[in-house]
Biopython code that builds the backbone (N, CA, C, O; Angstrom):
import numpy as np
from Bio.PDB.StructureBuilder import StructureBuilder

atoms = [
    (1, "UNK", "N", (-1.036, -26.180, -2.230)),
    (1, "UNK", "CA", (-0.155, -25.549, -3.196)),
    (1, "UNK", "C", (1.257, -25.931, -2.831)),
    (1, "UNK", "O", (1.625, -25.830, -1.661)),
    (2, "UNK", "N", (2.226, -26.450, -3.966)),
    (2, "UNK", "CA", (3.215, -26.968, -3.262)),
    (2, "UNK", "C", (4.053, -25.190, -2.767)),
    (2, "UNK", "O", (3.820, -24.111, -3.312)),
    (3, "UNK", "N", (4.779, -25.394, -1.887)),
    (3, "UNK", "CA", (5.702, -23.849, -1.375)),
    (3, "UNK", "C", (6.600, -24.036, -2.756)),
    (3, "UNK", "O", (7.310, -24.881, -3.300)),
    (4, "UNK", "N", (6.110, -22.713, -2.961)),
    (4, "UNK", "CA", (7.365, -22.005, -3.697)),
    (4, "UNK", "C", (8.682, -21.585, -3.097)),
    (4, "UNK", "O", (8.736, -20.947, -2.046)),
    (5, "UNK", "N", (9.758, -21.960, -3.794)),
    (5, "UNK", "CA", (11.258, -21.872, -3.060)),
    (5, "UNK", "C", (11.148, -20.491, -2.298)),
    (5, "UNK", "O", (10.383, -19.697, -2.847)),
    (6, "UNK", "N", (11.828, -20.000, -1.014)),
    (6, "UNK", "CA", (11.594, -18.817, 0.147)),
    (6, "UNK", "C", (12.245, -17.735, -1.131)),
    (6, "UNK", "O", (13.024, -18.026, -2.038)),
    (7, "UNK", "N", (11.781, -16.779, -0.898)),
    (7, "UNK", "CA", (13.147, -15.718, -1.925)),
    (7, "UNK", "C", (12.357, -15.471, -3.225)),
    (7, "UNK", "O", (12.392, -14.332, -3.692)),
    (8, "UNK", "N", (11.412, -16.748, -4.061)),
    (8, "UNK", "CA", (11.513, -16.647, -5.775)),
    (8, "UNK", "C", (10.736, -14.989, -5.387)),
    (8, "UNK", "O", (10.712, -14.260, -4.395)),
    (9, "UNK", "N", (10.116, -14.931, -6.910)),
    (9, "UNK", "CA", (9.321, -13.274, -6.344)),
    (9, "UNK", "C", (8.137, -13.638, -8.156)),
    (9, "UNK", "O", (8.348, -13.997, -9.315)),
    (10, "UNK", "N", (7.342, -13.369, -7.571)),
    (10, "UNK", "CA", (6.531, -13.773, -8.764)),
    (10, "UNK", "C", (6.331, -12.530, -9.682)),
    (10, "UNK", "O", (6.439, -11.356, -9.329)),
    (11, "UNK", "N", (6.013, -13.009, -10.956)),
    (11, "UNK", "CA", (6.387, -12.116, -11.991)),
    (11, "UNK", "C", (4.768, -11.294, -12.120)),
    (11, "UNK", "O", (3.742, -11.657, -11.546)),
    (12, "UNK", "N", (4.918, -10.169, -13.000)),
    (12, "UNK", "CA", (3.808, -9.237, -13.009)),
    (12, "UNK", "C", (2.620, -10.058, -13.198)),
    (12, "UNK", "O", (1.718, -10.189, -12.371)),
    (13, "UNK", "N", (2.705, -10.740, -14.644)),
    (13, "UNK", "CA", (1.366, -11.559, -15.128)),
    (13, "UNK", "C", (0.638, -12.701, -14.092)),
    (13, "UNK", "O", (-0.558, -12.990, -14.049)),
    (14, "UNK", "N", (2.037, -13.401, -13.058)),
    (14, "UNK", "CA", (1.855, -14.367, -12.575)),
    (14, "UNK", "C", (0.693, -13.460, -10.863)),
    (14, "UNK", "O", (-0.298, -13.888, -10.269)),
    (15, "UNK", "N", (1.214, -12.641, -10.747)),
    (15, "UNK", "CA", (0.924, -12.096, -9.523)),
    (15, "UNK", "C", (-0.223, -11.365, -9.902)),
    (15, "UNK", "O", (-0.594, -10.642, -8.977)),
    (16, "UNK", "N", (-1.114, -11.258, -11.187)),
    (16, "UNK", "CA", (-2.316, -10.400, -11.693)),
    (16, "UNK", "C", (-3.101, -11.798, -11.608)),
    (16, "UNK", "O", (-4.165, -11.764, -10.990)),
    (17, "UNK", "N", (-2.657, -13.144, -12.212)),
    (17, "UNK", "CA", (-3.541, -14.175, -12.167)),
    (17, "UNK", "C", (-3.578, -14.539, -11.032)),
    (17, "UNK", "O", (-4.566, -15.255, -10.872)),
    (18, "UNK", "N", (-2.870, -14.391, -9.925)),
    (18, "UNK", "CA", (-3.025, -15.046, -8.666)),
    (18, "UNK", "C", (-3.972, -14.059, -7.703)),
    (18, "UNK", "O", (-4.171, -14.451, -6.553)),
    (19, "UNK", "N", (-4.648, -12.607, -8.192)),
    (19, "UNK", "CA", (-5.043, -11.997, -7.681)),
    (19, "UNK", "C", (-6.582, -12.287, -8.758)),
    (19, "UNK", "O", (-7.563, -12.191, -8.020)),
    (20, "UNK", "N", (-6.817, -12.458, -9.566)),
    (20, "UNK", "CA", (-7.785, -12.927, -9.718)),
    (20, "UNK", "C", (-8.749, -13.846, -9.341)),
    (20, "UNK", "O", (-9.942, -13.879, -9.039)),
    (21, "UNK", "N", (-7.072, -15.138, -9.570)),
    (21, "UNK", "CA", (-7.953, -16.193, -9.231)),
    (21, "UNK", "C", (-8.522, -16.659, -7.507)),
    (21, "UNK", "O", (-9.104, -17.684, -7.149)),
    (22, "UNK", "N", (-8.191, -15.760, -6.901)),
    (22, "UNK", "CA", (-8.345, -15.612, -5.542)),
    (22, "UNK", "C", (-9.086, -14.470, -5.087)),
    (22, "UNK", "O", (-9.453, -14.320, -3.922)),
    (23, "UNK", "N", (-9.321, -13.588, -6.119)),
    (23, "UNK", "CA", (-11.001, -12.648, -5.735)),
    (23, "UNK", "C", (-12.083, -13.589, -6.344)),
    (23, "UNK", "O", (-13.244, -13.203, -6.209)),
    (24, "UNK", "N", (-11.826, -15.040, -7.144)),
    (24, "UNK", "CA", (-12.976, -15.224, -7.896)),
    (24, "UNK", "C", (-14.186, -15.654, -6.781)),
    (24, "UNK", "O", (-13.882, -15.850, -5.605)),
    (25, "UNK", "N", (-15.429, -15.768, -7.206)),
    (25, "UNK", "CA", (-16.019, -15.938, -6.067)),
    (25, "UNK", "C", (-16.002, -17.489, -5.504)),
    (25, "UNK", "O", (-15.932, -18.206, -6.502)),
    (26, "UNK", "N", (-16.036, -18.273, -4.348)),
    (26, "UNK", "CA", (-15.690, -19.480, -3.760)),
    (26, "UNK", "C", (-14.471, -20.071, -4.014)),
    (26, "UNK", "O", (-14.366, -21.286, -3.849)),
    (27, "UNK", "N", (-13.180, -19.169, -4.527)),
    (27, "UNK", "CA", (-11.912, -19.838, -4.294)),
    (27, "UNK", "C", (-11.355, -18.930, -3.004)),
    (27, "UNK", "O", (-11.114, -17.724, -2.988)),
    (28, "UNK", "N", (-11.209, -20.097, -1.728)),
    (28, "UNK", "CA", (-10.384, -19.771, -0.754)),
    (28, "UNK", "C", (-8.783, -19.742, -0.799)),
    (28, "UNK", "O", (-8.199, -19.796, -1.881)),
    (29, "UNK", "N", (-8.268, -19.675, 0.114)),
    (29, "UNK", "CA", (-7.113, -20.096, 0.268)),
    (29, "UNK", "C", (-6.660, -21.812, -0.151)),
    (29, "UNK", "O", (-5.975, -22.198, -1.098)),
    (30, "UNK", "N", (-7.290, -22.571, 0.880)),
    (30, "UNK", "CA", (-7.221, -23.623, 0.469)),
    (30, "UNK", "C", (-7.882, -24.092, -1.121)),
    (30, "UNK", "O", (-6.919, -24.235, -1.874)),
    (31, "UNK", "N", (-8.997, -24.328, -1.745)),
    (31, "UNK", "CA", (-9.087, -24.150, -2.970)),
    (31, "UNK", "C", (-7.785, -23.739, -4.316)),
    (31, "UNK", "O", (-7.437, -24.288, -5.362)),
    (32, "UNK", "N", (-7.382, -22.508, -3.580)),
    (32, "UNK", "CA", (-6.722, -21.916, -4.601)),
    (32, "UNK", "C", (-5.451, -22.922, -4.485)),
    (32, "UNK", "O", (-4.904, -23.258, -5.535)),
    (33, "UNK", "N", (-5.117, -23.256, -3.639)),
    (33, "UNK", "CA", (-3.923, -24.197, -3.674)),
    (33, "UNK", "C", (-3.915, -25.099, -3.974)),
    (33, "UNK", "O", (-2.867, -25.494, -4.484)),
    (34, "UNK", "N", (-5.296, -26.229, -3.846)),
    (34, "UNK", "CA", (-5.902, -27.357, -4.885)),
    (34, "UNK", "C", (-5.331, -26.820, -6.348)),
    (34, "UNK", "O", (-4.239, -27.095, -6.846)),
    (35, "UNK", "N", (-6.567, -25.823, -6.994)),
    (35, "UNK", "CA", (-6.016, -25.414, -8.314)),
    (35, "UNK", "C", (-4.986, -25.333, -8.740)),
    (35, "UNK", "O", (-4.825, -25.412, -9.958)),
    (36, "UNK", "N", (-3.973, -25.153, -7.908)),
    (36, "UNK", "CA", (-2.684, -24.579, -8.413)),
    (36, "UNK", "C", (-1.948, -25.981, -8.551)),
    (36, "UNK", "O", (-1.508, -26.331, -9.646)),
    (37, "UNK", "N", (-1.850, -26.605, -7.661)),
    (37, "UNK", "CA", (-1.560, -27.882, -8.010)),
    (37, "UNK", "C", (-1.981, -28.739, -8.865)),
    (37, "UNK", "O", (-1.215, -29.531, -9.414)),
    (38, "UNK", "N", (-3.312, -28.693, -9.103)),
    (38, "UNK", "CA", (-4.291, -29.473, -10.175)),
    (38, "UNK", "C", (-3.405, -28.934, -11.497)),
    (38, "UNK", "O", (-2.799, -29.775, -12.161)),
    (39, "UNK", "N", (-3.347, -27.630, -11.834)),
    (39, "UNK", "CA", (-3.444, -26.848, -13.200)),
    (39, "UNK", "C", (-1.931, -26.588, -13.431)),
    (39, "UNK", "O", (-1.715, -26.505, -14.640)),
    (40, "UNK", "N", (-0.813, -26.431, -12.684)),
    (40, "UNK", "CA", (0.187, -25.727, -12.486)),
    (40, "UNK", "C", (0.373, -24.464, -12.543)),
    (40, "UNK", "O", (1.501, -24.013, -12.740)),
    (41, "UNK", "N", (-0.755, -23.637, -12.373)),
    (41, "UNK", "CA", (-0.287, -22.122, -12.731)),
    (41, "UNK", "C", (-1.809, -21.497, -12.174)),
    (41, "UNK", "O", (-2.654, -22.387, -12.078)),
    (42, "UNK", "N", (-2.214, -20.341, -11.854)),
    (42, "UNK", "CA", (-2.669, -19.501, -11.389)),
    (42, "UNK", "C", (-3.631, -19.180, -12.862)),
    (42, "UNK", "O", (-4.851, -19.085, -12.996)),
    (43, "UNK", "N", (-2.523, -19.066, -13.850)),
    (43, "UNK", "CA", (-3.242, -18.329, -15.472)),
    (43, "UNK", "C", (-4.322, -20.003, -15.882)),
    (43, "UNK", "O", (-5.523, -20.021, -16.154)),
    (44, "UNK", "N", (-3.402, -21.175, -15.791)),
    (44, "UNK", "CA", (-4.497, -22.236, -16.231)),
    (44, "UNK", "C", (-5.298, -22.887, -15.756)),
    (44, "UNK", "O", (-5.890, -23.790, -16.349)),
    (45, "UNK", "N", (-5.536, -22.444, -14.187)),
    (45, "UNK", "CA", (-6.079, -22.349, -13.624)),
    (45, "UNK", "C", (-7.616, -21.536, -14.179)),
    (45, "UNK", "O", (-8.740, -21.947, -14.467)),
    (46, "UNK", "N", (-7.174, -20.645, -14.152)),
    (46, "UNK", "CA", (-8.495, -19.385, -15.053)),
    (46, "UNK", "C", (-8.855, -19.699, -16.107)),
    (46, "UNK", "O", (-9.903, -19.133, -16.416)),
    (47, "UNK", "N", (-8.435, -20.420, -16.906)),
    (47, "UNK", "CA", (-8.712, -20.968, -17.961)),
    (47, "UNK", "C", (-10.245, -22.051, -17.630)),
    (47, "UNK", "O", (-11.465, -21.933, -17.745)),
    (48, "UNK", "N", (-9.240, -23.115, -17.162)),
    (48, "UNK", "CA", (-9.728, -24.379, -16.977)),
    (48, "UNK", "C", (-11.379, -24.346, -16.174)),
    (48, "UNK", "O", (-12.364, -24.985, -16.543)),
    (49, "UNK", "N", (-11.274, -23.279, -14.848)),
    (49, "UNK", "CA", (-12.255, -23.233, -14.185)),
    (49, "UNK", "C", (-14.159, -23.099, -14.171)),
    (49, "UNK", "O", (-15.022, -23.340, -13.326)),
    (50, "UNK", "N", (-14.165, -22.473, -15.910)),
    (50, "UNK", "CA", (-15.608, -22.722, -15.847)),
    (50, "UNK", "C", (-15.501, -23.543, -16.298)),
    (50, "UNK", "O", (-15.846, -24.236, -15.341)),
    (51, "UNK", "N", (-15.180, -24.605, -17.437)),
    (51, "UNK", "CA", (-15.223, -26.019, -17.347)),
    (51, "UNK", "C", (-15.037, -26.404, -16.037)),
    (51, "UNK", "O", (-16.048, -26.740, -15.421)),
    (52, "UNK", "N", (-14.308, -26.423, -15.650)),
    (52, "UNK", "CA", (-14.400, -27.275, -13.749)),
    (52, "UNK", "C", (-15.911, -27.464, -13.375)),
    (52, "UNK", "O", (-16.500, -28.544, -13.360)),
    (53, "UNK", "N", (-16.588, -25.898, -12.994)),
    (53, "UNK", "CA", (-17.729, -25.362, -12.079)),
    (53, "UNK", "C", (-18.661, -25.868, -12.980)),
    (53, "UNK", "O", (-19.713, -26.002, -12.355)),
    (54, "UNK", "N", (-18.833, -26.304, -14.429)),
    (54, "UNK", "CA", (-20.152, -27.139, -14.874)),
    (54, "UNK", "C", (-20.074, -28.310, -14.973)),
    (54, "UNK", "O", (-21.096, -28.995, -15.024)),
    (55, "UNK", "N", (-18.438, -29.023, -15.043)),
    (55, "UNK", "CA", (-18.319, -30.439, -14.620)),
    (55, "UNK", "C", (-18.582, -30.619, -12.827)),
    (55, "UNK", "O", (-18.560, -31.694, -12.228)),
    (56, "UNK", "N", (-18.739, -29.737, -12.432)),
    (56, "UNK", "CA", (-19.062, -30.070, -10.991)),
    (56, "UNK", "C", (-20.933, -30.022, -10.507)),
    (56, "UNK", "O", (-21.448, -30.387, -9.450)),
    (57, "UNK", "N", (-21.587, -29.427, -11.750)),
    (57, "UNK", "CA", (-22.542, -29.397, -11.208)),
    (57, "UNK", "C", (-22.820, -28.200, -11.269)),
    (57, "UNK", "O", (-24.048, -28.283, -11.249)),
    (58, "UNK", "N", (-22.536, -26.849, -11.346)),
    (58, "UNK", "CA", (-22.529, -25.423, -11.321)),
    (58, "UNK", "C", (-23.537, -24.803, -11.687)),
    (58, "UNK", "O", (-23.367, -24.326, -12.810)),
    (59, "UNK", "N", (-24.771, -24.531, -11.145)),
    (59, "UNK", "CA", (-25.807, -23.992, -12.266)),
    (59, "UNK", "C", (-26.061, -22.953, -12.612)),
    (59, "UNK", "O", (-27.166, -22.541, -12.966)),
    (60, "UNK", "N", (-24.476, -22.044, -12.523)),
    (60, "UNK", "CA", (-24.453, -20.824, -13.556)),
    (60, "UNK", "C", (-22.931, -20.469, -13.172)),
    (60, "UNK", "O", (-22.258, -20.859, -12.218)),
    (61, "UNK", "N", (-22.631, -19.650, -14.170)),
    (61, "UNK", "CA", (-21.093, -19.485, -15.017)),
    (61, "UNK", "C", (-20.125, -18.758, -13.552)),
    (61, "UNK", "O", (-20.581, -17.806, -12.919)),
    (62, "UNK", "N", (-19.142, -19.233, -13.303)),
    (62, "UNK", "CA", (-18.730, -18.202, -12.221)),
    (62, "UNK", "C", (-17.874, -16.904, -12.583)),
    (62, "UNK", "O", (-16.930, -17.026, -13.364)),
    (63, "UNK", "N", (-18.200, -15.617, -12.006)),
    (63, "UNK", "CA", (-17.395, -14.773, -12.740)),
    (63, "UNK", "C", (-15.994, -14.320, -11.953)),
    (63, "UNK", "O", (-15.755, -13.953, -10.803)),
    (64, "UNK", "N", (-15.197, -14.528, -13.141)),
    (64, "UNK", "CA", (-13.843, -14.534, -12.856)),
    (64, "UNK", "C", (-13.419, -12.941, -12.780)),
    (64, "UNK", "O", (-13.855, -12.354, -13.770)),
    (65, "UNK", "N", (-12.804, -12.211, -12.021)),
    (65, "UNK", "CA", (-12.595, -10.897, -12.139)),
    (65, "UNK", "C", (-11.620, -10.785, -13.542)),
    (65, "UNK", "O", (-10.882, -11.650, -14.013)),
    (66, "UNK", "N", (-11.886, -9.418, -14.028)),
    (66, "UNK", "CA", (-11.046, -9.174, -14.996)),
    (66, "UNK", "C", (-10.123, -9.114, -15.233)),
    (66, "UNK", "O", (-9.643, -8.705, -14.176)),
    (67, "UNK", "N", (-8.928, -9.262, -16.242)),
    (67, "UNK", "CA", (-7.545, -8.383, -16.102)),
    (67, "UNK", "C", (-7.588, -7.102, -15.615)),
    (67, "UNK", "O", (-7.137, -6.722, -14.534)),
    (68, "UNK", "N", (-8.317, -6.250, -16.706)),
    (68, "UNK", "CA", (-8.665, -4.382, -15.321)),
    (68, "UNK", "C", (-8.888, -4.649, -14.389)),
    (68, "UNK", "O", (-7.884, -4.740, -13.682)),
    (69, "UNK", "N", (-10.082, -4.928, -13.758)),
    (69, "UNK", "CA", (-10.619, -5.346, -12.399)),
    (69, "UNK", "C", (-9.109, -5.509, -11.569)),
    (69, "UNK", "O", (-8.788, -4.755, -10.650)),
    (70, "UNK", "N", (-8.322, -6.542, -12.030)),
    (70, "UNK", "CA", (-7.374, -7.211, -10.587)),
    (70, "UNK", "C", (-6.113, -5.668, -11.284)),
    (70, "UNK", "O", (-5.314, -5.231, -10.457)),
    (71, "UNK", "N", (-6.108, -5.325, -12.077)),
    (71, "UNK", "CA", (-5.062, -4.406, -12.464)),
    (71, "UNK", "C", (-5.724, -3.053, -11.666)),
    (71, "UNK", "O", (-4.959, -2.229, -11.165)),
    (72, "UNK", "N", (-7.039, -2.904, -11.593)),
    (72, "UNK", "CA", (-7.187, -1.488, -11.269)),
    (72, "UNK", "C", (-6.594, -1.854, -9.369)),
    (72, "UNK", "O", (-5.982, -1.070, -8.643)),
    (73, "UNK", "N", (-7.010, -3.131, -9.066)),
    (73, "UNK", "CA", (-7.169, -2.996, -7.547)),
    (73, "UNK", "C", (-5.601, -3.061, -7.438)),
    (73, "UNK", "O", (-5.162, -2.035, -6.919)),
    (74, "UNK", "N", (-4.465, -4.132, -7.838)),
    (74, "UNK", "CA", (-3.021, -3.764, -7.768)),
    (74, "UNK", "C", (-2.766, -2.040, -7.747)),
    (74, "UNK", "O", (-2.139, -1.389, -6.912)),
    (75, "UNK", "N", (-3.428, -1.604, -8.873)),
    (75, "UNK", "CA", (-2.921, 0.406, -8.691)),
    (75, "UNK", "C", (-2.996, 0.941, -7.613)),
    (75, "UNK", "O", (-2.079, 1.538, -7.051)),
    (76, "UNK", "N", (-4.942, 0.661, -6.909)),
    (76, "UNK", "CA", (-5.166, 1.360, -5.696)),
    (76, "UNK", "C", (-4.661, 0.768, -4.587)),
    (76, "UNK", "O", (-4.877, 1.304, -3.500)),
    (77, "UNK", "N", (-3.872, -0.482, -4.663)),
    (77, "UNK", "CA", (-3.108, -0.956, -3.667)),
    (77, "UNK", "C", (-1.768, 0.603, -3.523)),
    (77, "UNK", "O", (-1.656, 1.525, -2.715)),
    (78, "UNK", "N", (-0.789, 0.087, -5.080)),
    (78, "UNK", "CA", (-0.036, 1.140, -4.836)),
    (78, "UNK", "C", (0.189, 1.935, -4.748)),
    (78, "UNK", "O", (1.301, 2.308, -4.376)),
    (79, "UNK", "N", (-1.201, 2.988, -5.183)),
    (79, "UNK", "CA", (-1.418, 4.222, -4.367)),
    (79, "UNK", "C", (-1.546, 5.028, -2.790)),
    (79, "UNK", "O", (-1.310, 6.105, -2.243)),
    (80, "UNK", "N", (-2.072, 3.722, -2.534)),
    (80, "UNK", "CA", (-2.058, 3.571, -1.392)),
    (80, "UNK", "C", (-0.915, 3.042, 0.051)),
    (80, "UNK", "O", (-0.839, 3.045, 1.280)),
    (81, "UNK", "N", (-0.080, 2.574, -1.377)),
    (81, "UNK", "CA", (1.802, 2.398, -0.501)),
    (81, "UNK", "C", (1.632, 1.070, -0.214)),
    (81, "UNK", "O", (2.264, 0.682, 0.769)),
    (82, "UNK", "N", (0.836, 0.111, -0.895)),
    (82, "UNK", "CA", (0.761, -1.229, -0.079)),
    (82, "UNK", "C", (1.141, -1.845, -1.495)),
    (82, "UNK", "O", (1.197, -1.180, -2.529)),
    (83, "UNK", "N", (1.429, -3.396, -1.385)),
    (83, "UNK", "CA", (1.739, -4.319, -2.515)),
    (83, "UNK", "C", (1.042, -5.339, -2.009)),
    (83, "UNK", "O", (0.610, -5.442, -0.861)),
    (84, "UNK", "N", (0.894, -6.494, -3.373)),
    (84, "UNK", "CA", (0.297, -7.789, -2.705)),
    (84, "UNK", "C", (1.960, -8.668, -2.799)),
    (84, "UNK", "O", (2.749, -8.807, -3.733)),
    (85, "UNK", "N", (1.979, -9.056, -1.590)),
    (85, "UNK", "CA", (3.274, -10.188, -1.434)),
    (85, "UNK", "C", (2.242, -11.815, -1.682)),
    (85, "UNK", "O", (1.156, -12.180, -1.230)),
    (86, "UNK", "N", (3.117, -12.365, -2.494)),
    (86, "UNK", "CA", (2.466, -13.450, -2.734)),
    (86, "UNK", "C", (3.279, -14.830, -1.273)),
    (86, "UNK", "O", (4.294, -14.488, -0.666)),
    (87, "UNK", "N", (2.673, -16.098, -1.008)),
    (87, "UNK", "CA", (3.422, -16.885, -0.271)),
    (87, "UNK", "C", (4.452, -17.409, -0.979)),
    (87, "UNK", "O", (4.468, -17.775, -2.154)),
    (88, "UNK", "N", (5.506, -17.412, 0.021)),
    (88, "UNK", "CA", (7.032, -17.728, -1.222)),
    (88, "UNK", "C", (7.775, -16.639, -0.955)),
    (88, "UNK", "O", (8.771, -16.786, -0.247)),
    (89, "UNK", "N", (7.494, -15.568, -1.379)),
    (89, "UNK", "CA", (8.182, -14.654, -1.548)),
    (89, "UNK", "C", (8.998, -13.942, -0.389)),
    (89, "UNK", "O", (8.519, -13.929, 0.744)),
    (90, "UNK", "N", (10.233, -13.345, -0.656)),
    (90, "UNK", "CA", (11.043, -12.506, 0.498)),
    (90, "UNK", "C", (10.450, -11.979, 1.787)),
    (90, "UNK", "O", (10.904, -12.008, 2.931)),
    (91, "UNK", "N", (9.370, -11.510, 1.329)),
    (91, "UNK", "CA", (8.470, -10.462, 2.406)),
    (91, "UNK", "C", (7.262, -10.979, 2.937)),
    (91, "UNK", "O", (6.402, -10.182, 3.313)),
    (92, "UNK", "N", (7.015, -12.590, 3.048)),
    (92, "UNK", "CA", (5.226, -13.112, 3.130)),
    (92, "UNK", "C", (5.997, -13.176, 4.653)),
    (92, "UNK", "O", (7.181, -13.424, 4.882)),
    (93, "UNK", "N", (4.862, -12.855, 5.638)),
    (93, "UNK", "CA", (5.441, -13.416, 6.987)),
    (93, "UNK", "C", (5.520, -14.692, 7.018)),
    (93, "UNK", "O", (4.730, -15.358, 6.348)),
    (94, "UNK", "N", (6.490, -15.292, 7.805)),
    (94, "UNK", "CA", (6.831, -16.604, 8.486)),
    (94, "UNK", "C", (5.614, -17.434, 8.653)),
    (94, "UNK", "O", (5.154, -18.439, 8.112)),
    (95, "UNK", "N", (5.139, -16.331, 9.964)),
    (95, "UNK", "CA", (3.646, -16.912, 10.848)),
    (95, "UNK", "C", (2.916, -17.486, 9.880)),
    (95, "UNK", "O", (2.792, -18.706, 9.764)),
    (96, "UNK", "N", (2.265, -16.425, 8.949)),
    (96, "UNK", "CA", (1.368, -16.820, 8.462)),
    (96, "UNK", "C", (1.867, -17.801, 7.189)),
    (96, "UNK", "O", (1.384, -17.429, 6.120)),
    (97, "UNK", "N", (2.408, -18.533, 7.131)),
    (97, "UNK", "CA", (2.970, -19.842, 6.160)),
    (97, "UNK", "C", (2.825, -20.854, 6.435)),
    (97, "UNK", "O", (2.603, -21.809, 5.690)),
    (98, "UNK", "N", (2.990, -20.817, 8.339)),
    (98, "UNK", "CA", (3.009, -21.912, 8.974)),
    (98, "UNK", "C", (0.976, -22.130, 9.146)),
    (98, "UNK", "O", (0.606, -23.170, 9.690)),
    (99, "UNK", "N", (0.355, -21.558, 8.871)),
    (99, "UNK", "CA", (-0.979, -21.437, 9.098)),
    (99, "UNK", "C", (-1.846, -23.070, 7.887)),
    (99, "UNK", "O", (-1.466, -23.454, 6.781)),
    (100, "UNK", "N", (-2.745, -23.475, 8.547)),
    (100, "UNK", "CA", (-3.535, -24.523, 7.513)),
    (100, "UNK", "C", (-3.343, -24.368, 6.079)),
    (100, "UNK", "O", (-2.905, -24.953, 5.089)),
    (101, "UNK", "N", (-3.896, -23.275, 6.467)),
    (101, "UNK", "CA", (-4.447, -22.584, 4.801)),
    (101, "UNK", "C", (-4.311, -21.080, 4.895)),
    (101, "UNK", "O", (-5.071, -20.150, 5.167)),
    (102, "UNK", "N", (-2.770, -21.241, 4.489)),
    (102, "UNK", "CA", (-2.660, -19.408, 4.669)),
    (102, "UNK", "C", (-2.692, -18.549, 3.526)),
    (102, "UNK", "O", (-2.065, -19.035, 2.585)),
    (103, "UNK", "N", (-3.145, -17.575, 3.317)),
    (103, "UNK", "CA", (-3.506, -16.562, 2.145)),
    (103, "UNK", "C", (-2.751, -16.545, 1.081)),
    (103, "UNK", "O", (-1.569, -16.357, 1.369)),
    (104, "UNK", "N", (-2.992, -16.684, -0.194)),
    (104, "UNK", "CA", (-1.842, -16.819, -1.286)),
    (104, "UNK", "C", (-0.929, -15.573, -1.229)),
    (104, "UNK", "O", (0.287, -15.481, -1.397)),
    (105, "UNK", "N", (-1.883, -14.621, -0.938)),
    (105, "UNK", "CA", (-1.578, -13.330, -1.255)),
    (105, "UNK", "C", (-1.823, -12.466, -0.269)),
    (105, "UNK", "O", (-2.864, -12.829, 0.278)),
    (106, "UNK", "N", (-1.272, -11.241, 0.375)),
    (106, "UNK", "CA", (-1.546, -10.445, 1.440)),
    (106, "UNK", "C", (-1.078, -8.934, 0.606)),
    (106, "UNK", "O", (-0.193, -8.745, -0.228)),
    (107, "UNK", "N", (-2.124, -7.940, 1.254)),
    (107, "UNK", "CA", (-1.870, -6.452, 0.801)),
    (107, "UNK", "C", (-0.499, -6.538, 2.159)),
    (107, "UNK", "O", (-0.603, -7.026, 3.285)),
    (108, "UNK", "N", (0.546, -5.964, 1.603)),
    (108, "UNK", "CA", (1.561, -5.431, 2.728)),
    (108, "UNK", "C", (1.415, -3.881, 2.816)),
    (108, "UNK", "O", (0.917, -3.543, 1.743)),
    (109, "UNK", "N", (1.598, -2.889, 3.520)),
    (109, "UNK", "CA", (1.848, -1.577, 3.441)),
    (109, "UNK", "C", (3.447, -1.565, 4.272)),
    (109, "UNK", "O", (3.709, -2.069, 5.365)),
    (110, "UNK", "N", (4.167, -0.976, 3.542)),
    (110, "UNK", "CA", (5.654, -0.748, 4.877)),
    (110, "UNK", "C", (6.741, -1.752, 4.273)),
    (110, "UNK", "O", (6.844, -2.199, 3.131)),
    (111, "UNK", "N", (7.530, -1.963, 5.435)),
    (111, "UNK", "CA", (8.879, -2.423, 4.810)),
    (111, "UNK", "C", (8.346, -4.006, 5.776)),
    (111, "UNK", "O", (8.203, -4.178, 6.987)),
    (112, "UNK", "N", (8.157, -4.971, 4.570)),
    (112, "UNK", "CA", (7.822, -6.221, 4.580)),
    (112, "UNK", "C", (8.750, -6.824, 5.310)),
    (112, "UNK", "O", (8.233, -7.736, 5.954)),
    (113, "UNK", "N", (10.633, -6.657, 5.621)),
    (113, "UNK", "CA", (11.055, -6.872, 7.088)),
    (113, "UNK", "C", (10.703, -7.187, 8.236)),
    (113, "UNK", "O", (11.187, -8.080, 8.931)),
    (114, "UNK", "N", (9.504, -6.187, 8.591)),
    (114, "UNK", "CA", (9.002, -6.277, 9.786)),
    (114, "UNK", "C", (8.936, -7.728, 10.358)),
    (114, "UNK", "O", (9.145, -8.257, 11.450)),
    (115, "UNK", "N", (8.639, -8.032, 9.405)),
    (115, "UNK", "CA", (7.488, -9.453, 9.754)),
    (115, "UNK", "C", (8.649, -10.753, 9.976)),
    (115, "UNK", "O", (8.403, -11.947, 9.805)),
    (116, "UNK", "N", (9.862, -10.206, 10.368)),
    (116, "UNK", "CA", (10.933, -11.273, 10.245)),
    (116, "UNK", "C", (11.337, -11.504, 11.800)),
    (116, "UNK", "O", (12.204, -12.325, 12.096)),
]
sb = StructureBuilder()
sb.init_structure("model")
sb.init_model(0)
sb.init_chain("A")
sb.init_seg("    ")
for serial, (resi, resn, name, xyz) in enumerate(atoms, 1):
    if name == "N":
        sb.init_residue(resn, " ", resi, " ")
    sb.init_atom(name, np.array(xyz, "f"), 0.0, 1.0, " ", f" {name:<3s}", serial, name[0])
structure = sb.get_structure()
């Protein structure tokens, strides 16, 4: 995935597709950053992907979590006092950026500082 500039902050829709497309089932970290580069976006990404998985051979449909689905789990995140920080953003730790294949996305709980 190319790095997103340090600071941008991803927008609601962008940060619901990036939580999808990264509960879907067999997209890792690495994967998801293929896609993102392949597709330019997280949303056409979701699009594109069951075409992908039967041009690859797929011998059944993969299921993509829902808009509710990734919206209910964002709520019980923030009920719970936590957010998902996407990589890029103000608050992703350092460490984990510098990692192979580091998580698009992390639940934070607390003041995302810490990690500086």
């Amino acid at each position: 995935m190319s790095q997103r500039a340090a600071g941008t902050r991803l927008s609601d829709r962008q940060r619901l597709s990036w939580l999808r497309l990264i509960r879907t089932p067999n997209v890792g970290a690495a994967t998801f950053r293929d896609l993102i580069n392949r597709f330019g976006s997280a949303e056409t990404a979701l699009e594109m992907l069951p075409e992908l998985m039967v041009s690859g051979g797929a011998r059944k449909a993969v299921r993509i979590p829902t808009v509710a689905e990734a919206e209910a789990e964002l709520e019980t995140a923030r009920r719970a006092g936590a957010r998902f920080v996407g990589i890029g953003e103000a608050d992703y730790p350092p460490l984990m950026k510098s990692m192979d294949h580091p998580p698009p996305l992390l639940a934070v709980k607390g003041e995302g500082a810490v990690f500086r």
